[in-house]
C-alpha positions in Angstrom: 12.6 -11.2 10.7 12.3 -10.3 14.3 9.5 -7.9 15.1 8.7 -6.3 18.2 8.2 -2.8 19.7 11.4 -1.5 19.3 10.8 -2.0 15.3 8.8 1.1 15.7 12.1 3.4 16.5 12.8 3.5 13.4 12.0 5.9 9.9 10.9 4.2 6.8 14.2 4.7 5.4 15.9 2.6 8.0 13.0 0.0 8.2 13.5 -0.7 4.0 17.6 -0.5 4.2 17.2 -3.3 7.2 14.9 -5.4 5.3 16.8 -4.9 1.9 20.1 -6.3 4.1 18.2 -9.2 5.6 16.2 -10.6 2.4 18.2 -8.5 -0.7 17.0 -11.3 -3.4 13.4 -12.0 -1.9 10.5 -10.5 -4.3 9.4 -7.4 -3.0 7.6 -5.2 -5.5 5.6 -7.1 -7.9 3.2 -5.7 -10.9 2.7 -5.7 -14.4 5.2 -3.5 -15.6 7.8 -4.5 -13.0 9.3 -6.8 -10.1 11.6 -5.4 -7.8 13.7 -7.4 -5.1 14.3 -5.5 -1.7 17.9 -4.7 -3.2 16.2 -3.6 -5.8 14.2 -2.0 -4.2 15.8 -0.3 -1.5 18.5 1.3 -4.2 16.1 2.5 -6.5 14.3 4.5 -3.3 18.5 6.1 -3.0 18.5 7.1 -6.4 14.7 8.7 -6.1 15.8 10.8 -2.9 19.1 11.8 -4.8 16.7 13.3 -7.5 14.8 14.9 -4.7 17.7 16.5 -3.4 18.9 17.8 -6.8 15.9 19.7 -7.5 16.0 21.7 -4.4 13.1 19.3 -2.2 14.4 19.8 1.5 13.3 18.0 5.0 10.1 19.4 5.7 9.3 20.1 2.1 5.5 18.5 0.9 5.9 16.5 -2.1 2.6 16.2 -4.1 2.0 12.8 -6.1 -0.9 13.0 -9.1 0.0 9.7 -10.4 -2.2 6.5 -10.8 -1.2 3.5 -9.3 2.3 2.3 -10.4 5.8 1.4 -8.2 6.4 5.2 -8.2 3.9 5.7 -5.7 5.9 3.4 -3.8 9.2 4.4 -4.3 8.8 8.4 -3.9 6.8 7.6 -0.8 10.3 5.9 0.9 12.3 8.1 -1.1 10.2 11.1 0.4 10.9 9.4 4.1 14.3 8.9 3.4 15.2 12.9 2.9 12.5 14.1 5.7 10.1 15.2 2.8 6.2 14.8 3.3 4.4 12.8 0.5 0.9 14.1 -0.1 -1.3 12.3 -2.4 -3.7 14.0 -4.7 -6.9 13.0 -5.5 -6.8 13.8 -9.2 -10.6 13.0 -9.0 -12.0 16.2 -7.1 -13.2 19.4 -8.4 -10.3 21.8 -9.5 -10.8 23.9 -6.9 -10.4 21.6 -4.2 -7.1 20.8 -5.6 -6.1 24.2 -5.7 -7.3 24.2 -1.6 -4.7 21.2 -1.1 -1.9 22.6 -2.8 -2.0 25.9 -1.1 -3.0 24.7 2.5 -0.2 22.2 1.9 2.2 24.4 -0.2 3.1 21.9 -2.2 6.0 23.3 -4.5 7.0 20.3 -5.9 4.9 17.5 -8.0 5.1 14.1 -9.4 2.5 13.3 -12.3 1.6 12.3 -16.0 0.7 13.5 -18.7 -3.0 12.7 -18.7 -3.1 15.3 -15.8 -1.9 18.3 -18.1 -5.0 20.0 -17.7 -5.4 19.5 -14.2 -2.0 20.4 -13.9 -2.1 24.0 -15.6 -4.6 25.2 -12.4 -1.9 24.4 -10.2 1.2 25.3 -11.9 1.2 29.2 -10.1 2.0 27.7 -6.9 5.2 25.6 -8.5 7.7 28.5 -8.6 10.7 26.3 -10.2 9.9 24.0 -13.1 12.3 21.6 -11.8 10.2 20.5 -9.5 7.7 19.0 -11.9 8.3 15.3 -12.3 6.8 13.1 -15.1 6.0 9.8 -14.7 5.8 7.9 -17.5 5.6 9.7 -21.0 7.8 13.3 -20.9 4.7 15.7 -20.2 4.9 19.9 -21.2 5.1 21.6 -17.8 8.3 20.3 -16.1 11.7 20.2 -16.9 12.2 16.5 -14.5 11.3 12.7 -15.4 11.6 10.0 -12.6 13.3 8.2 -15.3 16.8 10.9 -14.5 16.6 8.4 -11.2 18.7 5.9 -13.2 21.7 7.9 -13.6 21.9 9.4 -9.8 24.7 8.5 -7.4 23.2 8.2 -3.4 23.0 11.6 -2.0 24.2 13.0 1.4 22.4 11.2 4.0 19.5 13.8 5.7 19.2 13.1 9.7 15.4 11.9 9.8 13.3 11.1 13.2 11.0 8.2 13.8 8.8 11.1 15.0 9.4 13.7 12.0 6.3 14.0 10.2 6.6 12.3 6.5 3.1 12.3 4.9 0.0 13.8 5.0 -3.1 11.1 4.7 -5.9 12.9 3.4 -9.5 11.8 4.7 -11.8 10.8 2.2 -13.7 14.2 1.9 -17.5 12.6 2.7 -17.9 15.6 5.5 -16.2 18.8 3.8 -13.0 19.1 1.7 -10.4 16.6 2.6 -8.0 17.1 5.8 -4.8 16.2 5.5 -3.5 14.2 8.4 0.3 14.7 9.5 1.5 11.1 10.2 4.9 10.1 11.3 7.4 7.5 10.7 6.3 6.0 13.7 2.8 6.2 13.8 3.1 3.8 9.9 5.5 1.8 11.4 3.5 1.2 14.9 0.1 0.3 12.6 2.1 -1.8 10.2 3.4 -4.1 13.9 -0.2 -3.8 15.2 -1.0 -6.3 11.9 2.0 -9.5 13.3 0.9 -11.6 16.5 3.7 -10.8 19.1 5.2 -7.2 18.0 2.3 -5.1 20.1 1.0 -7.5 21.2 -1.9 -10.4 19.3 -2.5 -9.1 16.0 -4.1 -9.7 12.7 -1.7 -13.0 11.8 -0.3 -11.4 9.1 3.1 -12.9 8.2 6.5 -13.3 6.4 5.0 -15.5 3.9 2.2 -13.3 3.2 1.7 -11.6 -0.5 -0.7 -8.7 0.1 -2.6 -6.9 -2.7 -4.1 -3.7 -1.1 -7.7 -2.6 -3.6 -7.7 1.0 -1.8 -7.3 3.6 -4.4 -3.9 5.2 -4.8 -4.9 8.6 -3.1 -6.6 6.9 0.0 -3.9 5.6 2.5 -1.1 4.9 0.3 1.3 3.4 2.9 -1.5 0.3 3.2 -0.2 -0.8 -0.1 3.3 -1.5 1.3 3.6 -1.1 5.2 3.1 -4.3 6.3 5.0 -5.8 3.4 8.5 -3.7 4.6 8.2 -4.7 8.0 8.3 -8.5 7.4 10.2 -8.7 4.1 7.0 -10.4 2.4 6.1 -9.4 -1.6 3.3 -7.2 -2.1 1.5 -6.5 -5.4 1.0 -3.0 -7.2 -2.2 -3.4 -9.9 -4.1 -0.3 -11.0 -7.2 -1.8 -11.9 -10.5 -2.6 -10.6 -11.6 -5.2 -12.9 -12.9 -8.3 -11.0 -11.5 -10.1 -13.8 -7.9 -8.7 -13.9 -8.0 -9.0 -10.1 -8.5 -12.6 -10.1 -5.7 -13.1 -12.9 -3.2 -11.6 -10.6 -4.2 -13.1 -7.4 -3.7 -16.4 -9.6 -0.3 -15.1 -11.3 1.5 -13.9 -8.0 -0.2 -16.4 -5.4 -1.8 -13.8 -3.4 -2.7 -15.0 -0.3 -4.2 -11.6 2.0 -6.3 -9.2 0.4 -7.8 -5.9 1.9 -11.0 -4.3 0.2 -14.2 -3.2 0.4 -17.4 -5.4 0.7 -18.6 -4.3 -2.9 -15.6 -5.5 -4.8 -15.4 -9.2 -3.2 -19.2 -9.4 -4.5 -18.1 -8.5 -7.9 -15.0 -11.1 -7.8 -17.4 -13.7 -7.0 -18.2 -14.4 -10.5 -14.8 -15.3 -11.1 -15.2 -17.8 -8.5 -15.8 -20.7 -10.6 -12.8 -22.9 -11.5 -12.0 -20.5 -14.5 -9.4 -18.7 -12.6 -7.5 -20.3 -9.5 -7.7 -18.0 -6.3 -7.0 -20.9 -4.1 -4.0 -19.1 -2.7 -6.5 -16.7 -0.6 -6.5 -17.2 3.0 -7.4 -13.5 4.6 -10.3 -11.5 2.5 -9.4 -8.6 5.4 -12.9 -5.6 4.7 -13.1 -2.3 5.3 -14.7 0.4 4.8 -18.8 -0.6 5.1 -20.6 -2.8 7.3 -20.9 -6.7 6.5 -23.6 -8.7 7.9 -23.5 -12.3 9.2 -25.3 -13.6 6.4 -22.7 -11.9 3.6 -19.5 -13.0 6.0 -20.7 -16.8 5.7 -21.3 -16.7 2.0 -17.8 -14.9 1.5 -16.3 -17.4 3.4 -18.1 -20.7 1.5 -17.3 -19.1 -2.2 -14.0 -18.2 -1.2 -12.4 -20.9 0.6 -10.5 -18.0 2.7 -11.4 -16.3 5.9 -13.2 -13.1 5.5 -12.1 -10.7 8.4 -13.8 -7.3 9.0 -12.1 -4.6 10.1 -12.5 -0.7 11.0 -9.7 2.0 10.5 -9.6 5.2 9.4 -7.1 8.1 8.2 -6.4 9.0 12.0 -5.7 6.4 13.4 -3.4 5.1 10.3 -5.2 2.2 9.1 -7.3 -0.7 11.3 -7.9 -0.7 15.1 -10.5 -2.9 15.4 -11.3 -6.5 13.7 -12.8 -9.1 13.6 -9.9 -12.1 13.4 -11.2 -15.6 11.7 -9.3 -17.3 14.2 -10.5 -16.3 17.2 -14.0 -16.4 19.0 -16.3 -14.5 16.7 -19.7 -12.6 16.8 -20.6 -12.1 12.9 -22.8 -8.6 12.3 -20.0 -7.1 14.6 -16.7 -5.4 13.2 -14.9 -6.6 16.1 -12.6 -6.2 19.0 -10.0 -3.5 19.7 -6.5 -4.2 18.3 -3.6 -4.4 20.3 -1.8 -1.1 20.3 -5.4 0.9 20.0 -7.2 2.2 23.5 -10.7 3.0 23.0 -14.2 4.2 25.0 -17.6 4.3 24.1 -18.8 7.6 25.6 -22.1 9.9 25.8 -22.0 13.6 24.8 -21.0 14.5 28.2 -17.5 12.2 28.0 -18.8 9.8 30.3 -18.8 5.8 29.5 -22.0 4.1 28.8 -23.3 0.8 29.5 -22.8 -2.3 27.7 -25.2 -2.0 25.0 -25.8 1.7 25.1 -25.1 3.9 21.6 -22.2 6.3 22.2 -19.1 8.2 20.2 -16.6 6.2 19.6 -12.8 7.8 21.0 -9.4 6.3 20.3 -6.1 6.7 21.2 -2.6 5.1 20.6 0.8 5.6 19.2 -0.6 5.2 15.7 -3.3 8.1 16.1 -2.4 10.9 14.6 -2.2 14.6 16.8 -3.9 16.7 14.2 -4.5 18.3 10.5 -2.5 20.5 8.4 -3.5 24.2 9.0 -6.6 23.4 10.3 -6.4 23.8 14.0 -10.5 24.5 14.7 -11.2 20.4 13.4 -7.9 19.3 15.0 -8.9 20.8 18.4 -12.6 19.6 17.9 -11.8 15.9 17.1 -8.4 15.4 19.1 -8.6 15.8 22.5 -7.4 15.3 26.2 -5.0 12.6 23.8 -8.3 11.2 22.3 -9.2 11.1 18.7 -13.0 11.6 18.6 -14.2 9.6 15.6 -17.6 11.0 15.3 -19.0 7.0 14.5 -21.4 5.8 16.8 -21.1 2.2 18.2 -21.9 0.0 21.1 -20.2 -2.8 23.1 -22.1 -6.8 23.3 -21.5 -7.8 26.6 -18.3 -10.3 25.3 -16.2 -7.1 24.5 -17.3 -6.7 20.5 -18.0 -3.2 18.7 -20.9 -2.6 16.7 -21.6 -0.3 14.4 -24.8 2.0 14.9 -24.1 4.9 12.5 -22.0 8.0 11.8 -22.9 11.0 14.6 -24.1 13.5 11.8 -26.2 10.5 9.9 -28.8 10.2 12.4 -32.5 10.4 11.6 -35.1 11.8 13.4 -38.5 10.6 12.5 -41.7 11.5 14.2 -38.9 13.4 17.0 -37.4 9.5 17.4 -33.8 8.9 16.3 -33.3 6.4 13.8 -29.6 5.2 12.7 -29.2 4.6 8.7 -27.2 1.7 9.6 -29.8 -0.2 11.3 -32.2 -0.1 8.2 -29.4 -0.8 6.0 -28.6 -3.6 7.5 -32.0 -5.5 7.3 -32.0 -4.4 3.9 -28.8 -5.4 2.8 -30.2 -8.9 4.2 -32.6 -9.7 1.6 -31.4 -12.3 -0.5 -32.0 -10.2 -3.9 -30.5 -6.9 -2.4 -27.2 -6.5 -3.8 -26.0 -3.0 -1.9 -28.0 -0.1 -0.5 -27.7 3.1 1.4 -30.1 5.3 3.5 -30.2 9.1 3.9 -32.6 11.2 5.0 -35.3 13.1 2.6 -38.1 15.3 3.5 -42.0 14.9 3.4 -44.1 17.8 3.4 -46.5 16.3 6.2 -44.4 14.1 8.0 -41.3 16.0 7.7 -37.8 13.6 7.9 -38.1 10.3 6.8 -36.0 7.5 5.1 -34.9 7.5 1.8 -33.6 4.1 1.0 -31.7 3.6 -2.5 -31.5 0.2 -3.3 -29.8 -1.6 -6.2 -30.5 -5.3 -6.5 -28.6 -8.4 -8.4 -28.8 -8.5 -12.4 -32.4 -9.8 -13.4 -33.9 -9.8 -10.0 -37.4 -9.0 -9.3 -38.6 -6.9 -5.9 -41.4 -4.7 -5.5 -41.5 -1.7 -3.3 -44.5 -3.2 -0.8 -42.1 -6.0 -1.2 -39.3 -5.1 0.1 -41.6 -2.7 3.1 -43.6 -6.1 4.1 -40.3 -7.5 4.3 -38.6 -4.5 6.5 -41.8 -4.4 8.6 -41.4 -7.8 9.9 -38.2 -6.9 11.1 -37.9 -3.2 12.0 -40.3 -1.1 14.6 -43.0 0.6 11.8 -41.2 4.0 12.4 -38.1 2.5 10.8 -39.1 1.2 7.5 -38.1 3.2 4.9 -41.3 5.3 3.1 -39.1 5.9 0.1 -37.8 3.4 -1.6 -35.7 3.7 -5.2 -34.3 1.4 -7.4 -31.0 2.6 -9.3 -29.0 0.6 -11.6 -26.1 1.4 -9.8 -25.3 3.1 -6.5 -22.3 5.8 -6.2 -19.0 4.9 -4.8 -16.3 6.4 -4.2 -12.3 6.3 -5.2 -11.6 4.0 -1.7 -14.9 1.9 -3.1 -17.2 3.5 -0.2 -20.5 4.4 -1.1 -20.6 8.3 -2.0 -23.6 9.5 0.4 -22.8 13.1 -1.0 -23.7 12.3 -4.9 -26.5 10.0 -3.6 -28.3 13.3 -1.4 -27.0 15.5 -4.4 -29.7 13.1 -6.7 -33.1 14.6 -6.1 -36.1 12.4 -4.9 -38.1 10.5 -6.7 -40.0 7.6 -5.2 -41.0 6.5 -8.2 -37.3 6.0 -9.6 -36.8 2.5 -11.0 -33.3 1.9 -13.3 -34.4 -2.2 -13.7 -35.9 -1.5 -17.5 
């Protein structure tokens, strides 16, 4: 399919119904429970929005969706684009109040869910005025008087005048820094990111193509659209799976022929056991990693066990997904995330605005047509971070002298020991080195005498053996003295979160203890 520019002037809707015309019998859906083609597809998605419209949802209308990950999430997203309604996920993970705090600032009046989300449901049913607009997935549930299943049965609706520019879901940060903000994003702004991923549509791009099946390992409530929005563009198959087992993973990347994959760091490690001839994952040729830093050392061994190209990347919730990587195909500087993407602008700028040298630490700003203009009802953030048509990430970085980013650290993560600033992100990076050092984090702790200092939590490979002095002599060689972390734990297991990030907020949360060893 041709792809250019001009793709991007069009909704969701329009993008599917084009594709569905162009490859109706290709695979486009494909999961456990069930394959769809694009026909498929792309009617299902006008029987969805006909159910919609029958229960009263209208264009501008927020749609919540507390459902794990399954086709629906697929199919109310378009069929939310297709009648102007905004799909919201909810984390069904987060305290109770929180969700209350999304439903309201979102006033979400009409749900889609299951039935293991009763409870949670029951908290949120005063702000649901008609019970219509409760939709079970699944098993009939005891709240609503809809099932998605009443989709089967419904005849195309009147079609509802939809902009590429009309808003049509709000993608919710992660929550590390407060409660999560829920970014408006357009038609265009998840059409432009999903061109920015073909060679020749913006411009180069990640060499995603046609022939590409894509499994996306994100969790269902962060970034959705990633699932599926490359996939519609191109008329290529992508996979729905609602597991995290490195063993189930490897099964369907064998049983659908996977060939691009977009994760974290953390869960490639864990597929590497299946690695071994037991399972054939020869299909893999792009292991694409967001989401946490990956050194040089990690990037080589990826690439050896996997056979495929491992390709960093960086993205976030307002920009719409990645805008900078690291592409296996071109010139590469490993221990670096990357170069800007085509379609992305970005500085690297002091806390006065102004650009600093090559080499120089500075905040990170980006703009594009993919970059969202703000949050829902929360205009003091949305004028803090987006300005002067800038979104002010907050991360730290600094340009090598051949045009790469590198990492240094988020803004509000900085250390400052003995009045020197010290980046987490530095020390976790020699750490995260060592050849028996599995993953690791740094955050700050306090010591009576010396006042702010590193605390360095540090969980190492099954049956490995490293000593605190150890791992210091080995930090020591490596960092300046006022670096190496004075408090070093051992846990069985570090935190993550949904989108497989580590959870810095449950690892603070845990108190102190230097002596804290989880091996025995």
């Amino acid at each position: 399919m041709q792809l250019n520019a001009d793709s991007a002037d069009r909704t969701l809707g329009q993008v599917l119904r084009d594709t569905a015309a162009a490859r109706p019998d290709d695979p486009a859906l494909l999961g456990d429970s069930r394959q769809l083609t694009w026909a498929e597809l792309d009617a299902e998605v006008d029987r969805v929005a006909a159910l919609l419209l029958s229960i009263g949802v209208a264009k501008g209308d927020v749609v919540g969706f507390m459902i794990t990950k399954r086709p629906e999430v697929v199919t109310g997203f378009l069929a939310c684009a297709r009648v102007g309604a905004l799909y919201a996920p909810v984390n069904f993970k987060l305290h109770p109040d929180h969700l209350r705090d999304q439903f309201r600032t979102a006033d979400i009046q009409c749900v889609f869910t299951e039935t293991q989300f009763d409870e949670l449901l029951r908290g949120l049913l005063p702000g649901i005025t008609d019970p219509r607009r409760v939709v079970y997935v699944g098993e009939r549930g005891r709240h609503g008087e809809t099932h998605y299943d009443q989709q089967a049965s419904m005849a195309p609706g009147a079609a509802v005048e939809v902009s590429p520019d009309d808003p049509c879901y709000l993608n919710y940060t992660s929550g590390t820094t407060g409660r999560p903000k829920g970014a408006i994003t357009t038609h265009r702004n998840i059409n432009v990111q999903g061109l920015t991923a073909f060679d020749g549509a913006v411009g180069e791009g990640l060499g995603f193509t046609g022939d590409d099946v894509f499994l996306g390992m994100f969790s269902v409530f962060a970034h959705p659209h990633e699932l599926f929005h490359r996939s519609i563009l191109c008329g290529g198959p992508f996979v729905i799976m609602d597991s995290l087992s490195p063993r189930v993973i490897a099964q369907t990347i064998e049983r659908f022929g996977v060939t691009w994959m977009m994760a974290v760091p953390s869960f490639y490690e864990m597929l590497l056991d299946h690695v071994d001839g037991r399972v054939d994952l020869s299909s893999l040729r792009i292991l694409e990693s967001g989401g946490a830093f990956v050194s040089a050392d990690t990037l080589r061994r990826m690439e050896d066990k996997f056979g495929a190209a491992f390709m960093p990347v960086w993205g976030s919730t307002e920009t719409t997904g990645v805008a900078v990587a690291m592409r296996p195909d071109r010139p590469r500087r490993p221990g670096t995330t990357g170069r800007p993407v085509s379609g992305y602008e970005l500085r690297v700028v002091d806390s006065q605005g102004r650009d600093v040298a090559v080499g120089e630490p500075g905040e990170m700003l980006v703009r594009g047509p993919s970059v969202v203009t703000g949050y829902l009802n929360n205009a003091e953030e949305t004028a803090e971070l987006f300005r002067d048509g800038w979104y002010h990430t907050r991360d730290l970085v600094q340009w090598t002298e051949d045009g790469f980013l590198q990492f240094v650290g988020r803004r509000s993560e900085m250390l400052k020991i003995g009045g020197i600033r010290v980046y987490p992100l530095e020390i976790e990076r020699v750490v995260k080195d060592h050849p028996q050092v599995r993953d690791v984090v740094v955050v700050r702790a306090e010591e009576r005498i010396r006042g702010e200092v590193a605390r360095c939590v540090v969980e190492l490979y099954p049956g490995e053996e490293l000593t605190r002095k150890q791992l210091q002599r080995y930090c020591r060689d490596r960092l300046a003295v006022y670096k190496v972390p004075r408090i070093i734990e051992f846990w069985s297991e570090i935190p993550k979160l949904p989108n497989g990030k580590i959870d810095k907020k449950a690892t603070l949360a845990v108190p102190v203890d230097a002596a804290r060893d989880e091996r025995t």
